[in-house]
C-alpha positions in Angstrom: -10.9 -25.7 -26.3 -10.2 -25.4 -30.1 -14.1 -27.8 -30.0 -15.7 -24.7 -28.2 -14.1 -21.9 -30.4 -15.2 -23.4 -33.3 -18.9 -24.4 -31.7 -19.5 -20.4 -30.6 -18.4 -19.5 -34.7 -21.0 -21.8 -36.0 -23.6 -20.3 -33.3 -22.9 -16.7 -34.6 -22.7 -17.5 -38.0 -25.5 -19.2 -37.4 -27.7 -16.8 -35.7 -26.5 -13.8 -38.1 -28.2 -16.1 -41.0 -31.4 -16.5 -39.6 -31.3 -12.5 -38.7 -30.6 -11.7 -42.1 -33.2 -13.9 -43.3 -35.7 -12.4 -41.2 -34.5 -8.8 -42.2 -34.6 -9.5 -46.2 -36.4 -6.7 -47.6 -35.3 -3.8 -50.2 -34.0 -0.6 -48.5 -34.2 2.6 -50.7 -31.3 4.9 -50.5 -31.7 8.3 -52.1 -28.2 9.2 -53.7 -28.3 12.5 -55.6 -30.8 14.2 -57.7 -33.5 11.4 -58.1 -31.2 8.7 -58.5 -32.4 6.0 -56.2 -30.7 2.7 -55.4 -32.7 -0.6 -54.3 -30.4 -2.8 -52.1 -31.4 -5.7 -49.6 -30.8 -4.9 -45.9 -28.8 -7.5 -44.5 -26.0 -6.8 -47.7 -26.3 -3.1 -46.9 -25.3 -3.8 -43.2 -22.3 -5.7 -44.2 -21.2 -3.3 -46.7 -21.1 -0.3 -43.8 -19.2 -2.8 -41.4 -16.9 -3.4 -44.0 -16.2 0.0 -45.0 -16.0 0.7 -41.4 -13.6 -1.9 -41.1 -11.5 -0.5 -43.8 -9.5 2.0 -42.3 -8.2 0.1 -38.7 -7.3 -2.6 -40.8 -5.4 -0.5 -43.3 -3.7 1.2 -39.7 -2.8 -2.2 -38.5 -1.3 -4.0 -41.4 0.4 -0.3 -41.8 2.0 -0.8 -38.6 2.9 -4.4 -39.0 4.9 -3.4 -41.8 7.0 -1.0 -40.3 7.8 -3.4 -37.3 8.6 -6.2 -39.8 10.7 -3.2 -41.9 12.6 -2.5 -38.2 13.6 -5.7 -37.6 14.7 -6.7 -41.0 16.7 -3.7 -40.9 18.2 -4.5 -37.4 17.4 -0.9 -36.3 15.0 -0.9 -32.7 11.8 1.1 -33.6 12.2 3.2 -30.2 15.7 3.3 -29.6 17.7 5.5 -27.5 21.0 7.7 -27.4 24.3 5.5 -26.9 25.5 5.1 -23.6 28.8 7.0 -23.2 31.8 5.1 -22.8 33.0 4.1 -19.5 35.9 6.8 -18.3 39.6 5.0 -17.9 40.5 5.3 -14.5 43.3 8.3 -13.9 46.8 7.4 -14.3 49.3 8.2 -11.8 52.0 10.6 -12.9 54.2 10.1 -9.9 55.2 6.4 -11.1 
């Protein structure tokens, strides 16, 4: 299983090289007044995914923290009120 994991990794990787090869031309981007910036396609793609990327990852690890901050702490995440204590059954006055 691990053979065909690995197999469909090299595929993509793969088939994203020769699409970026094919795609590797200078994009303009206009970015204020005249400044212009000159910036390959394919590396301008990866930098939107990335920053894209950026903020789930940041929420993730974010939360992955705090769990790993709850548990080192022994304290549940989610927990509830105590349970009241049991009542003591009534005693008998007559004896």
């Amino acid at each position: 299983m691990q053979f065909l994991k690995t197999l469909l990794w090299v595929l993509v990787a793969v088939l994203i090289a020769i699409i970026a090869g094919n795609n590797w031309r200078d994009v303009s981007l206009d970015l204020w007044s005249n400044l212009q910036l000159d910036i390959k396609l394919p590396i301008l793609l990866l930098a939107v995914f990335l920053t894209g990327l950026l903020p789930t990852w940041l929420v993730m690890r974010s939360k992955l923290w705090r769990l790993k901050r709850h548990i080192a702490l022994d304290v549940p995440p989610f927990s509830a009120p105590p349970a009241p204590a049991p009542l003591a059954p009534p005693v008998d006055a007559e004896r």
